[in-house]
One Martini backbone bead per residue (centre of mass of N, CA, C, O) as a GRO file, in nm:
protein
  213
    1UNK     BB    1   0.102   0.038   0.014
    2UNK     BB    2   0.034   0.395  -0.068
    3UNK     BB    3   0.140   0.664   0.128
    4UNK     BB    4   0.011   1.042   0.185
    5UNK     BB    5   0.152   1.308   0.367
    6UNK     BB    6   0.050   1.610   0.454
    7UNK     BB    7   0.239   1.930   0.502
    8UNK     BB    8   0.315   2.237   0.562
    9UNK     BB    9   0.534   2.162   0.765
   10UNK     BB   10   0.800   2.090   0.993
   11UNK     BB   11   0.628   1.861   1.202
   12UNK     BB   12   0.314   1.806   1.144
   13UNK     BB   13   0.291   1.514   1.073
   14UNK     BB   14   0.406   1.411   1.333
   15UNK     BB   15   0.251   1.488   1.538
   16UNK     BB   16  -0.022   1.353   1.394
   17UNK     BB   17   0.115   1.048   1.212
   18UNK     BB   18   0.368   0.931   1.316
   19UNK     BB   19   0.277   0.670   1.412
   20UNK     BB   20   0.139   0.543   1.150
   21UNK     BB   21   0.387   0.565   0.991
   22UNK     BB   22   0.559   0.360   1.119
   23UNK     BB   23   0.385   0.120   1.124
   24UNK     BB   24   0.374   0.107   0.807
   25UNK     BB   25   0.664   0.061   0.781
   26UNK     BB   26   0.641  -0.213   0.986
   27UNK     BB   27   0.430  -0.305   0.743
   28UNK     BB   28   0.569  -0.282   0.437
   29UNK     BB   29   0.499   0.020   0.365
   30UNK     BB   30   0.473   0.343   0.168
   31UNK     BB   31   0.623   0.637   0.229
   32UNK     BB   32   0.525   0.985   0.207
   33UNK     BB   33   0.622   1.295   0.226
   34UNK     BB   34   0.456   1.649   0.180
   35UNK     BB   35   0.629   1.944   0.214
   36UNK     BB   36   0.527   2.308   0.161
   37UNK     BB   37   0.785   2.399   0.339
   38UNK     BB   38   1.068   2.518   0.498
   39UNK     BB   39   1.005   2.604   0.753
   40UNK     BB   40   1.069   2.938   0.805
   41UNK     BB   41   1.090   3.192   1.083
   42UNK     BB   42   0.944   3.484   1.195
   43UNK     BB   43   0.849   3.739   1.341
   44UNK     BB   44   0.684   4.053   1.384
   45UNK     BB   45   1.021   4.209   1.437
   46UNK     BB   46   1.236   4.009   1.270
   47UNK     BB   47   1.265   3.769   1.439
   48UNK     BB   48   1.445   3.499   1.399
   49UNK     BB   49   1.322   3.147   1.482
   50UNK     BB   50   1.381   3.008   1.219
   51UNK     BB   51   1.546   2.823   0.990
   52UNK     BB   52   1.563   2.694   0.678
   53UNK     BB   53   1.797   2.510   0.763
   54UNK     BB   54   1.743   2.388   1.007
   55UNK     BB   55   1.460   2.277   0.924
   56UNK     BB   56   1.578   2.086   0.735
   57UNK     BB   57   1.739   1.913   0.892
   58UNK     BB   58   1.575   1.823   1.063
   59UNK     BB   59   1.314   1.692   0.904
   60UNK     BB   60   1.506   1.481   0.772
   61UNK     BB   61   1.579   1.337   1.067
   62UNK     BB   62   1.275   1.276   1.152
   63UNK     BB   63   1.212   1.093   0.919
   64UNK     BB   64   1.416   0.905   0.990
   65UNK     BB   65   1.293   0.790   1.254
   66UNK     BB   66   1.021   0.667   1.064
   67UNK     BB   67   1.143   0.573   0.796
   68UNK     BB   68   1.169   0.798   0.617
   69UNK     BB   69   1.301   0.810   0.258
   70UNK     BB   70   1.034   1.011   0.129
   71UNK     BB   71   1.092   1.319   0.096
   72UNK     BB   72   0.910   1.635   0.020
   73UNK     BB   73   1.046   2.007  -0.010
   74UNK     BB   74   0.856   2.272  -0.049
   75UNK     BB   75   0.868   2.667  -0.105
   76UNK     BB   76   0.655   2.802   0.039
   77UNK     BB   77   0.523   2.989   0.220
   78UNK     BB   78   0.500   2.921   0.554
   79UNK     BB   79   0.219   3.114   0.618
   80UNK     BB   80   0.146   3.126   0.295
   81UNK     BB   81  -0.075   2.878   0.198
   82UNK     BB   82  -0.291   2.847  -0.062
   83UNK     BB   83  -0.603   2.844  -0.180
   84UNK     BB   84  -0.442   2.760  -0.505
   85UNK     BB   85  -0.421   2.642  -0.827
   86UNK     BB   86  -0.094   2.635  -0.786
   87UNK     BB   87  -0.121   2.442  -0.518
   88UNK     BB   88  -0.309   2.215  -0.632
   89UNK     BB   89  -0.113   2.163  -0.951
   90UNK     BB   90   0.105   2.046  -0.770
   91UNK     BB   91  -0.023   1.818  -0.645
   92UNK     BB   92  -0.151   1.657  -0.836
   93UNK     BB   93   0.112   1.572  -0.985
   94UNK     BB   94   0.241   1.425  -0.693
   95UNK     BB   95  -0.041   1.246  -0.692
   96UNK     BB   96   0.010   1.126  -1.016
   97UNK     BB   97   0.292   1.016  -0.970
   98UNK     BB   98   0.244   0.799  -0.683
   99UNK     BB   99   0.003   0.677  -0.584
  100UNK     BB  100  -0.235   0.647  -0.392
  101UNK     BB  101  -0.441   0.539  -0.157
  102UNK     BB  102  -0.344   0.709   0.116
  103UNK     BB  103  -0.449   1.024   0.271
  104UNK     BB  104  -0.314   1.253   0.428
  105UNK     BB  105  -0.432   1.555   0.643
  106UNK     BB  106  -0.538   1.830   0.729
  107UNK     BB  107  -0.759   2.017   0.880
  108UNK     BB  108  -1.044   2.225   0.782
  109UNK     BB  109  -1.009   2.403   1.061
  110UNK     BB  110  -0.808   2.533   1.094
  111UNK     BB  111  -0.644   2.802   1.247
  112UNK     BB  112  -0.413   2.813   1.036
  113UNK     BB  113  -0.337   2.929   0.710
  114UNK     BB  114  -0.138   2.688   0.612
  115UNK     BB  115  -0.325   2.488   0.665
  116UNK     BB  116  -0.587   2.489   0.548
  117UNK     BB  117  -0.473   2.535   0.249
  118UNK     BB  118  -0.384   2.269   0.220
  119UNK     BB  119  -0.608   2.088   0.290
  120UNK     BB  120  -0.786   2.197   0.049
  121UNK     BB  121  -0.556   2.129  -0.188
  122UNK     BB  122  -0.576   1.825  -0.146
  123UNK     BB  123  -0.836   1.765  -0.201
  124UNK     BB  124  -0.881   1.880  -0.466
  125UNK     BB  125  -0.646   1.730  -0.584
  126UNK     BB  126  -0.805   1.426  -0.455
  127UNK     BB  127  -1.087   1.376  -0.646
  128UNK     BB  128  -1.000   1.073  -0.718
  129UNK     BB  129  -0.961   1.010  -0.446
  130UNK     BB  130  -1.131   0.734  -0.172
  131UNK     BB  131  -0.878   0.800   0.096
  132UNK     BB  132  -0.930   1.062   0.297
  133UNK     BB  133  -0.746   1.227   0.570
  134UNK     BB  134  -0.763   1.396   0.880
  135UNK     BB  135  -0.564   1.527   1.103
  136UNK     BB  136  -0.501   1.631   1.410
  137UNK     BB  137  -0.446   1.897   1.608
  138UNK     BB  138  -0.163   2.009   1.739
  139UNK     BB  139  -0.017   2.202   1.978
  140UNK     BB  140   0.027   2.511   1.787
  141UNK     BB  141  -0.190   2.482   1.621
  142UNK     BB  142  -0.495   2.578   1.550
  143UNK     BB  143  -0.761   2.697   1.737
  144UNK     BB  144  -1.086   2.655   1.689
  145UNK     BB  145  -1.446   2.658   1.667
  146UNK     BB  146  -1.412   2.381   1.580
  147UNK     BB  147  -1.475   2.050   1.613
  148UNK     BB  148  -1.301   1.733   1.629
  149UNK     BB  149  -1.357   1.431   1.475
  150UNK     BB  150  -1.324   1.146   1.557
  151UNK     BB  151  -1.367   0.834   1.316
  152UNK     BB  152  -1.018   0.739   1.321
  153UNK     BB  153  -0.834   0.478   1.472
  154UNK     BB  154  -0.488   0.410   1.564
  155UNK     BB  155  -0.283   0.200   1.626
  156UNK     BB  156   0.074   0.294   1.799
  157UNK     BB  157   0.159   0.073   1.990
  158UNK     BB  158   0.510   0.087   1.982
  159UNK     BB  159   0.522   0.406   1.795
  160UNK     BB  160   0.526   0.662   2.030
  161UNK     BB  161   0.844   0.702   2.066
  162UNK     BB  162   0.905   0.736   1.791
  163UNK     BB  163   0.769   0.973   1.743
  164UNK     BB  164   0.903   1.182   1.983
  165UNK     BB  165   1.172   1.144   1.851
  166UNK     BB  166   1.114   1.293   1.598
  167UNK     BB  167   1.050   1.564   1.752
  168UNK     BB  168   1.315   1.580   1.891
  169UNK     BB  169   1.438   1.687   1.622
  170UNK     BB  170   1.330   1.974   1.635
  171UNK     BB  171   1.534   2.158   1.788
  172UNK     BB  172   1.365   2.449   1.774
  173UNK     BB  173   1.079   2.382   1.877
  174UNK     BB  174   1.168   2.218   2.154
  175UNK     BB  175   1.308   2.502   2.291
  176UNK     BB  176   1.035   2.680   2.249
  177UNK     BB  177   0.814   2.462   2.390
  178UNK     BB  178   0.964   2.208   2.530
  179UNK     BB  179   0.850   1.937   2.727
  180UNK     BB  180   0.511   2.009   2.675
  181UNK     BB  181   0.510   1.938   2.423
  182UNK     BB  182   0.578   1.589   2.428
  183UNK     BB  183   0.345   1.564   2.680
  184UNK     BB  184   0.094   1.664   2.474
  185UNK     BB  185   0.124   1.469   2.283
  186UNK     BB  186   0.121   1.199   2.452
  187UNK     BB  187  -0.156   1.261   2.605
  188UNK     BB  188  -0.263   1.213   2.381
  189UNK     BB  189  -0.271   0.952   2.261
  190UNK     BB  190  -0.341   0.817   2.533
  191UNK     BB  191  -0.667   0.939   2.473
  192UNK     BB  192  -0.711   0.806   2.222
  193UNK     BB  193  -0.651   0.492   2.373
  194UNK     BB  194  -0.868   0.516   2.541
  195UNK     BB  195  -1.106   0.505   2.373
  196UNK     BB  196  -1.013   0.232   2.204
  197UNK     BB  197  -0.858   0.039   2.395
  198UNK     BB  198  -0.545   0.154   2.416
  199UNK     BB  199  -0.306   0.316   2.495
  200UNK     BB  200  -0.228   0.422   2.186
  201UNK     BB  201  -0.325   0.707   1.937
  202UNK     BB  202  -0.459   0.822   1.616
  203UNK     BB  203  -0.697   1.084   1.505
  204UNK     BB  204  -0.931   1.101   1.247
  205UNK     BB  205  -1.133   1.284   0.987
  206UNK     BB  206  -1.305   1.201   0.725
  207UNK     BB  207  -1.368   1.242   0.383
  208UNK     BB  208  -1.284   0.948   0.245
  209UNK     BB  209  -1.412   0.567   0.247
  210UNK     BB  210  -1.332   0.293   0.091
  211UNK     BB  211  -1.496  -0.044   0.108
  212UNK     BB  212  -1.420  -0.338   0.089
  213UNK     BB  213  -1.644  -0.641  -0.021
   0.00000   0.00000   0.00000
């Protein structure tokens, strides 16, 4: 099977589906992200707080702790990722190329502007394509005034640490953001595997979900 996750930034994807991508590849599938920025990013009074540089050596050593050794790093502004027929048809493109199975990208509730961008430009890009997950938000995403709707959960038991060690990976927003990054992002898999009867796991909500019978 051949898994397609689509993020903003450099980081996005681990954050919310990087134990599922870990399982993924522990169970022989293949598996790419296309990460639609460099994702460095300034303050609003002109002060670097990530480089480009940075960024970009982080997310690919972060890959590579998840198994992922086919990254595609595009150059859109970090901030300002529009749904855009240019950024449509960039996908489209990647994903006709590519030939996913199964396509996650970010929540299209979510408020940071180049997340709900991505969102809305995947799922456009991905119209041919019958499975279709948005992963969950979570903090530093934009937090919505609309509630994420878990519809599917995946067991991550044993891929939850692969996950986090990803995460630490990205050693400028680790820095940024502390301990409380991991252990936040750690206590979510802990309440979705709650929920799920499972120790750990990562919830989606559906887009579009093809049923084999």
């Amino acid at each position: 099977m051949r898994i397609l996750a689509v993020g903003a930034h450099l980081d996005d994807i681990e954050l919310a589906c990087g134990g599922t991508l870990a399982k993924a590849i522990a169970h022989g599938h293949d598996v790419k992200m296309i990460v639609m920025s460099k994702s460095g990013y300034s303050n609003y009074d002109g002060r670097v707080l990530r480089s480009e540089e940075n960024a970009v050596r982080e997310g690919k050593n972060a890959a590579k702790i998840l198994g992922v050794s086919d990254i595609e790093i595009l150059d859109y502004d970090t901030k300002d990722i529009p749904y855009h027929s240019q950024v449509i048809e960039a996908l489209d493109a990647k994903i006709q190329e590519y030939k996913p199975d199964i396509i996650f990208t970010h929540w299209i509730f979510d408020t940071h502007q180049a997340h709900e961008g991505v969102a809305k430009s995947t799922i456009t890009a991905a119209r041919r394509h019958n499975n279709i997950y948005m992963y969950e938000p979570i903090y530093p995403a934009g937090r919505s005034y609309m509630g994420f709707r878990p519809q599917m959960y995946i067991d991550i038991g044993g891929f939850e640490e692969q996950k986090l060690e990803a995460l630490r990976m990205h050693k400028t927003e680790y820095k940024k953001f502390g301990d409380q990054w991991i252990e936040g992002t750690k206590a979510r898999t802990a309440y979705r595997g709650y929920e799920m009867g499972k120790q750990y796991a990562e919830a989606f909500e559906i887009v579009r979900c093809e049923m084999i019978i």
